[in-house]
C-alpha positions in Angstrom: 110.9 46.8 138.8 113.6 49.6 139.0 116.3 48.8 141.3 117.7 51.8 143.1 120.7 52.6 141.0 118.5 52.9 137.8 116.2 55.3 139.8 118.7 57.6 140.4 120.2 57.9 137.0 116.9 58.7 135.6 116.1 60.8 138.3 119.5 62.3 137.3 118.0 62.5 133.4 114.8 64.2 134.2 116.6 66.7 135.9 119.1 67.9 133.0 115.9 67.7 130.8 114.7 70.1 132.7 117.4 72.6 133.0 117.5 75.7 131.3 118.8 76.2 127.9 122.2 77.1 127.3 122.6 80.8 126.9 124.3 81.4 122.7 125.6 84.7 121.5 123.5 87.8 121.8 122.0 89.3 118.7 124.3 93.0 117.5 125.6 94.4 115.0 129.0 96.0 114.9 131.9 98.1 112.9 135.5 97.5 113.5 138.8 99.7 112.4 139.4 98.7 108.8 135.9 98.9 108.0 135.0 95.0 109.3 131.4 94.5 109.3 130.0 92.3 111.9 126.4 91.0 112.7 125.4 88.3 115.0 121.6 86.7 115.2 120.1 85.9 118.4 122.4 82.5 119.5 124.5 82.8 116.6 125.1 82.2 113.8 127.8 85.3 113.8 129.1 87.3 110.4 132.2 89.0 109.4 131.4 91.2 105.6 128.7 89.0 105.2 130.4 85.5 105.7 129.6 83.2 108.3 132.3 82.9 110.6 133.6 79.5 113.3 131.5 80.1 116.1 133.5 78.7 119.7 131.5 79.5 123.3 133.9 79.5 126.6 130.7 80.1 128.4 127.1 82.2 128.3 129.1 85.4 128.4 131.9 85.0 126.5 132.3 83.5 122.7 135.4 84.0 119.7 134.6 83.8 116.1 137.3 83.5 113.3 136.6 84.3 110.0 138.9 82.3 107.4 138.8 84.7 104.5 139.6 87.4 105.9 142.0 86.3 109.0 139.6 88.4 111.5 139.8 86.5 114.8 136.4 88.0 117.5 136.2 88.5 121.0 133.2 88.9 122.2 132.1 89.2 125.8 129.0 90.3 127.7 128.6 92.3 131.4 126.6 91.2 133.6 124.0 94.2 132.5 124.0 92.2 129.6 126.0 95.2 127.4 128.1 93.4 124.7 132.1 94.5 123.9 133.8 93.1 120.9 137.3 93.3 120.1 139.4 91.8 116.9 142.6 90.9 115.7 143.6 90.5 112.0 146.7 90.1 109.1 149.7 92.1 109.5 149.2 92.6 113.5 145.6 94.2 113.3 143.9 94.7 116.2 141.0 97.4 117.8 138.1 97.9 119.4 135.2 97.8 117.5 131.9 100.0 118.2 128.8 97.7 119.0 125.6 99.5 117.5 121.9 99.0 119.2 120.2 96.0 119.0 117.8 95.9 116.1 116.8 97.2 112.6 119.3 100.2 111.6 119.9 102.2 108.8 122.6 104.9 108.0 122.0 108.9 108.5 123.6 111.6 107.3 124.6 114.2 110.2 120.8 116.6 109.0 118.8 112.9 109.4 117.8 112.6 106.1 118.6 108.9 104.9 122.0 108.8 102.7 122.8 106.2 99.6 123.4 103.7 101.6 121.4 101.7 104.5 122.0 98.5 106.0 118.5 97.1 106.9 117.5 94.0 108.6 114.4 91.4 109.2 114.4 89.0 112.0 112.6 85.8 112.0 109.6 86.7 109.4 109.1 90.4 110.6 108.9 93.0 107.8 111.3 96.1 108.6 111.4 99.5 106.9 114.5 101.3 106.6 114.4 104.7 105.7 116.2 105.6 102.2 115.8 108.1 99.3 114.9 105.6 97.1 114.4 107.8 93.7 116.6 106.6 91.0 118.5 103.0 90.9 118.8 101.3 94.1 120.6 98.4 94.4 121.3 95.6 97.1 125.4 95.5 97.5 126.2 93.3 100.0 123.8 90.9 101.5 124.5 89.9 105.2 122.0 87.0 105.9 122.1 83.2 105.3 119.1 83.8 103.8 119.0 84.8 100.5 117.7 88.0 100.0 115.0 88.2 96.5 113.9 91.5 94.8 109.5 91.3 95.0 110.0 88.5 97.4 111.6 89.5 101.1 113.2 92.6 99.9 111.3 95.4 98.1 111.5 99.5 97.6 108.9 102.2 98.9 109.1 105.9 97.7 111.1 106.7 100.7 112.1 103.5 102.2 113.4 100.2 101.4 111.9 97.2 103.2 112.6 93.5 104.3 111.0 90.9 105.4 111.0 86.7 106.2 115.2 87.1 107.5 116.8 89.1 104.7 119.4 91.4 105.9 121.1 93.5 103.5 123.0 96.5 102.5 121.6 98.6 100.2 122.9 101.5 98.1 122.0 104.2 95.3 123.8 103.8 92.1 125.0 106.7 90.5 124.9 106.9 86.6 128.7 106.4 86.3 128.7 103.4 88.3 125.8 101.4 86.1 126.8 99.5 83.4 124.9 98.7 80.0 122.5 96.7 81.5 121.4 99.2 84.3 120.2 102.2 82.0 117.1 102.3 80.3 118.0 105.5 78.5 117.3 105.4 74.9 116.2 101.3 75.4 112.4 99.7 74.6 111.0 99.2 77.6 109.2 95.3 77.8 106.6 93.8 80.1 105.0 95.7 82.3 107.4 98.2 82.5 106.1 99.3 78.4 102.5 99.0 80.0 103.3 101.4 82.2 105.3 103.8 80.0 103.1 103.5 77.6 100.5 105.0 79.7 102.2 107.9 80.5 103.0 108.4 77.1 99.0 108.5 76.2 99.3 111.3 79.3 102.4 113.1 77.8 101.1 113.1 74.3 104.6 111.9 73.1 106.6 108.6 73.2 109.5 109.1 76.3 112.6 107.0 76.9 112.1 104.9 80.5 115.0 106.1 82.8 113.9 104.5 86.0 111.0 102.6 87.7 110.3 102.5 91.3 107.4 100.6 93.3 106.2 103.2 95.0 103.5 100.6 96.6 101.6 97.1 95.9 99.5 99.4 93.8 101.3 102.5 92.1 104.9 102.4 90.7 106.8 105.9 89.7 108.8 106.1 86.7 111.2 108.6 85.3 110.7 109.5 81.6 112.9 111.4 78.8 110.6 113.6 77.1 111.6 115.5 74.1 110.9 119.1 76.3 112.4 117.3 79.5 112.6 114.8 82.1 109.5 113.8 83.6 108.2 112.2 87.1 105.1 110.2 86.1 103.2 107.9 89.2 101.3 105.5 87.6 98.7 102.6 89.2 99.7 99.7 88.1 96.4 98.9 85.7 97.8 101.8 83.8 95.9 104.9 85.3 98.1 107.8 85.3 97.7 109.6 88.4 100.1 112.4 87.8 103.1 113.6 85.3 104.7 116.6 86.4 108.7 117.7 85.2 111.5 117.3 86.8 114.1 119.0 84.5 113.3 121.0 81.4 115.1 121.0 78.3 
């Protein structure tokens, strides 16, 4: 039998059990002076460039975060509308005000909207996002901003005119420019192997000559688009991946 003091503390128990869970830091992404990257998930963990900072809650609506590398010490707070302000402090007496972007999935625009060479796109929880990006040539991922490690075919992937992610990979991606690849990068005047001479190849049987592969792009899970050196010119080629050719039209004459 309970005595009366043993009632109460359980009593006491079932009430805690039942209280409602503790509010964490809001999801957002942010930019501060210096160009300091910051990203938070949904009740932390929170991000400075990609590393994961020393997360300390005062209470629902206000948290700090200190990142060790870089000496960026975060203020963040929340109104009661539930808008989020950030502020840092850094090396050398650094300090600002940094701009708190929407909630979400974003990707960086050029001032005309059309997608620039660099987008910063972002899954959460297994959701599969699209970021718009002008994805012809070599597209790389620079600077990955997730715990969660971000795989080429796997949670990350390029469309014609859009990169996507899925299952948690956030990222920044970025177009590389010919001066800025190094041996490895170019196909130019290199066999290509795999499934990437399988697919060459066929264009070839299209072009009725053997090209150089410059660049190849999944265009879908079906149809890929490469870039071939010709000897009368550069050439845009979309071929299915079982090798039909469904069009080869130039891009730059010699």
């Amino acid at each position: 039998m309970k005595t009366s003091r043993q009632s109460a503390a359980f009593g006491a128990l079932s009430l805690i059990a039942c209280l409602p869970a503790v509010a964490g830091v809001p999801f957002f992404n942010a930019s501060c002076p210096g160009g300091v990257s910051v990203h938070a998930d949904d009740g932390g963990p929170v991000f400075v460039d990609g590393r994961e900072t020393e997360l300390k809650r005062f209470n629902d609506d206000y948290f700090e975060a200190r990142d060790a590398t870089s000496g960026v010490a975060l203020s963040i707070s929340r109104n009661p509308s539930g808008e989020v302000r950030l502020s840092y402090t850094g090396r050398g007496g650094a300090n600002g005000v940094c701009t708190v972007g929407a909630a979400g999935p974003r990707a960086s625009a050029s001032d005309s909207g059309r997608a620039t060479d660099e987008v910063t796109c972002e899954s959460q929880g297994r959701e599969q996002t699209e970021c718009e990006m002008d994805t012809r040539g070599e597209v790389r991922l620079v600077r990955q901003l997730s715990r969660t490690r971000c795989e080429q075919g796997e949670n990350w992937g390029l469309n014609r005119h859009s990169v996507w992610v899925k299952d948690g990979c956030r990222a920044v991606f970025a177009k590389v420019s010919d001066d800025r690849r190094g041996p490895r990068d170019s196909y130019r005047g290199a066999p290509a192997a795999g499934a990437d001479l399988t697919l060459l190849g066929a264009c070839n049987v299209r072009a009725g000559a053997q090209g150089a592969l410059v660049t190849r792009v999944p265009v879908n899970a079906e149809v890929t688009e490469l870039i071939v050196d010709y000897p009368d010119g550069r050439f845009l080629c979309m071929v299915r991946n079982d090798g039909q050719v469904q069009s080869l039209s130039p891009i730059r004459r010699k």
